[in-house]
N, C-alpha and C positions, 0 to 999 in steps of 0.2 A: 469132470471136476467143475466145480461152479467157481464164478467171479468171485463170489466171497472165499471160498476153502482156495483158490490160488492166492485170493490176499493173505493167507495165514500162511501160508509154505516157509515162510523166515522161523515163523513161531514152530510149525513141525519139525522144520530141524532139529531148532533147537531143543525141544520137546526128544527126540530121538537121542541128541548130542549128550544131552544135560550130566554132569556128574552126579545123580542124586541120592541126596543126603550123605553124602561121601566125607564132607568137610565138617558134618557135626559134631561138636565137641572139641573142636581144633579152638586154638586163640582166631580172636577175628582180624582179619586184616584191615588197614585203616580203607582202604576203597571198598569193604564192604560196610565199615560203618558210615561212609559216606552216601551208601547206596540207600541204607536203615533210617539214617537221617532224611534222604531225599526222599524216601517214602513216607514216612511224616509227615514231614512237610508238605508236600503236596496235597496229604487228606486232612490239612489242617490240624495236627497234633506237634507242632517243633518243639513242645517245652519238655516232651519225656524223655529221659534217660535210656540211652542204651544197652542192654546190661544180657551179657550171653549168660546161656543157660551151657552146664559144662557135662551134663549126662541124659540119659536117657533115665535113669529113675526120678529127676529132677522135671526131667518134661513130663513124667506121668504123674508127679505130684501136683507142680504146676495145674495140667491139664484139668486134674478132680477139683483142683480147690476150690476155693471161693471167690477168688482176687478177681476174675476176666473183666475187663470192664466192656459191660455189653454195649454202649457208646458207640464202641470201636465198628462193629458187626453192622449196629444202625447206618455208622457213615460210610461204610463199604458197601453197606446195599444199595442206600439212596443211590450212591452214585454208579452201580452198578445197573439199576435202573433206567438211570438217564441214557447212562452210556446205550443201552436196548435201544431206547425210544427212539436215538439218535442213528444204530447201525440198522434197525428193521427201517427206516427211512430211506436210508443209502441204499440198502442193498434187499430190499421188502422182508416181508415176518419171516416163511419160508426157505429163500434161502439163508437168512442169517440161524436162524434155526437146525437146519441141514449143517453149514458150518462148523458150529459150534457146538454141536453133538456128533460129528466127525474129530474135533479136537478134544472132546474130552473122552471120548471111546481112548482115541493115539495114547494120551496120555495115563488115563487109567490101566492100560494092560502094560506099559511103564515103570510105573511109580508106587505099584505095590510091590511088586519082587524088591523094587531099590530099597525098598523102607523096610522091609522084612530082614532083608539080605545085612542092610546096615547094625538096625535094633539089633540080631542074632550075633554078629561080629563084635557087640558089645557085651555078651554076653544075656541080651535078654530077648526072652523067648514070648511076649507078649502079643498075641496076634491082633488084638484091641488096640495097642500102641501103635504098632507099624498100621493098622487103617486108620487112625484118627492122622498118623502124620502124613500119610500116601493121599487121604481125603484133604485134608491143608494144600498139598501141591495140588493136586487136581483141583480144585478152586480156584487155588493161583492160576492156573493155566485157563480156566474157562475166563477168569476178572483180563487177565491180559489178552486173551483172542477176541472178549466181548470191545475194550479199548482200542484194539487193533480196529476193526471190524466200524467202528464209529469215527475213526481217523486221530485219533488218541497219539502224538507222540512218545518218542522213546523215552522221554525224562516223564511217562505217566505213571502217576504211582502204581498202578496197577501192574504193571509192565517194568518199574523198576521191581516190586515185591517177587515178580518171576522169577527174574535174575537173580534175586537173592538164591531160589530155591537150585535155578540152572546151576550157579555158585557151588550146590552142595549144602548149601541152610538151609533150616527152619528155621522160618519166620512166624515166632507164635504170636505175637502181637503185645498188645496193653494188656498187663497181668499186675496188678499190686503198685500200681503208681510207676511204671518202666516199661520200656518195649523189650521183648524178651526173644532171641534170638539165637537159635541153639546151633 
């Protein structure tokens, strides 16, 4: 195991622990729109509404429409980015590279059973839906190992947006003037 994939071991855990997508469609609890709001904020968005999404044919409507504000995508990259430029420094291209395509292998073989397993228990059988939501966590998890990996604290948005997912949300983001979080 390298310096870097032993610096992620927190994030593996919890990657293995996580309840996922367990909690969608529940009411939100206020320490999770606590969480929604601190991830906002942190990317520079505190003025949107948090407004949960309450089904799974709502996230696939959502998902097609036309509303996503691609903004959101830009400011996650940038800063996803930086975050690279700052942990291939720390920890060179290679192993940070090795890292973090060890944490998204972990979590991909994961977070597609949880999203299938979940969507199915709701009644829908969309296999398009559980990868777009399973693809969302896996992002999540690679933006928080990339923040990890750069020395990113806990309160980083990237790292708070996890926790939403370890929580058992989707976190779909800026959709129609609101943050949308199912």
């Amino acid at each position: 195991m390298t310096a870097a994939q032993t610096a992620l071991e927190g994030l593996a855990t919890s990657i293995s622990q996580a309840s996922w997508f367990a909690a969608v469609g529940e009411p939100m609890l206020e320490a999770e729109r606590a969480e929604a709001w601190a991830c906002l904020s942190g990317l520079g968005w505190p003025a949107l509404a948090i407004e949960p999404v309450v089904d799974w044919p709502s996230v696939e409507r959502l998902a097609n429409g036309p509303d996503w504000d691609t903004a959101w995508w830009d400011t996650e990259e940038t800063l996803r980015r930086s975050l690279m430029a700052e942990a291939e420094v720390k920890w060179g291209r290679e192993e940070t590279l090795a890292a973090l395509t060890h944490t998204v292998q972990k979590t991909s073989d994961v977070v597609h059973g949880a999203a299938a397993i979940a969507a199915a228990r709701a009644g829908i059988a969309d296999a398009n839906l559980s990868r777009v939501a399973a693809g969302a966590a896996t992002q999540s998890c690679h933006q928080a190992a990339v923040a990890i990996l750069a020395g990113g604290a806990a309160e980083h948005p990237f790292r708070i947006k996890f926790r939403l997912f370890v929580a058992g949300r989707f976190p779909l983001g800026p959709i129609g003037g609101s943050f949308r979080v199912f």
